[in-house]
N, C-alpha and C positions, 0 to 999 in steps of 0.2 A: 587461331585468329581471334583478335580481339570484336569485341561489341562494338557495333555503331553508336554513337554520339548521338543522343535522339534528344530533344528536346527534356525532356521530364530527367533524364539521366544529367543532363547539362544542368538544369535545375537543385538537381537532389546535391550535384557537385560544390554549387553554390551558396547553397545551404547549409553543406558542410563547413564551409570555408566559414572561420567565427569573424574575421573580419568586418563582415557586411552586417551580422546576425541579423539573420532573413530566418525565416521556419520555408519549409518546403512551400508549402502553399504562395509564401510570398513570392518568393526564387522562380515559382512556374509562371506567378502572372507577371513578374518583372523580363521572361522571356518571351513568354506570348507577344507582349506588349512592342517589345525592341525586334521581333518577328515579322508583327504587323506593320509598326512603319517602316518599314524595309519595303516590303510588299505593297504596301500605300504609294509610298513616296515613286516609287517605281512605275506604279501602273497610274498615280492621277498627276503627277508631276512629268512625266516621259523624260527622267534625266538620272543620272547613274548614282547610285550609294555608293561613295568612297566612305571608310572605315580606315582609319591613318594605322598603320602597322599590322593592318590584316591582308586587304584589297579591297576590289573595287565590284560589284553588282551591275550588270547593265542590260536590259531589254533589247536582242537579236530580232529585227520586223525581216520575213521571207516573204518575198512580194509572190501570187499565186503567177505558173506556168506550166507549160503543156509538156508533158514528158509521155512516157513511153513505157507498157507494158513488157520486161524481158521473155516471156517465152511467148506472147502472140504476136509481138512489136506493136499491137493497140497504142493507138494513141487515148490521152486521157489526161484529164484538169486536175491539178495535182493545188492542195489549196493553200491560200494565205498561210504563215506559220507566225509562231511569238515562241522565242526560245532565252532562258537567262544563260548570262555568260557571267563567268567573275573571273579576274585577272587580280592574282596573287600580287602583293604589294612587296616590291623588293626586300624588305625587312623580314618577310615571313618566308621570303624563299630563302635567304642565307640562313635564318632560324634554323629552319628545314635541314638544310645543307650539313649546316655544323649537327643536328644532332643525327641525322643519318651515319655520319663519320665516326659516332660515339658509338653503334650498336653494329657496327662493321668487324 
């Protein structure tokens, strides 16, 4: 099984790439950076990051309610939630698609 894709790995890949000629250090704070306003724009804007040929990021709000302990049936306040969701951009699903088909 391969490695995760972490942040600093994504960076060093970038880096690699002569195209851009970035050094590692650049590569990491030019991810950081495209990280953060993701995460910015998300939590002080309350409106979804679309990324055109990737998808889309969007803040899930669970409003708090009263649920239920399974083995005492206790009732109990079950709290507010904030969950991200992303919804793959048809372009990266068919990407997907096709090269799944290749390694079959």
């Amino acid at each position: 099984m391969s490695k995760a894709l972490t942040k600093i790995r994504l960076a060093r890949q970038i880096a690699h790439d002569k195209r851009f000629g970035l050094t590692v250090k650049k590569a990491e704070d030019l991810v950081e950076t495209v990280t953060n306003l993701i995460a910015l724009h998300l939590l002080e804007e309350d409106g979804p990051v679309t990324i055109r040929g990737f998808g889309t990021f969007k803040l899930r709000f669970r409003k708090a309610f009263i649920g239920w302990h399974p083995r005492t049936g206790e009732g109990l306040r079950v709290a507010p939630a904030v969950s991200l969701a992303f919804k793959p951009s048809p372009e990266l699903v068919a990407n997907l698609n096709t090269t799944r088909r290749m390694f079959r």
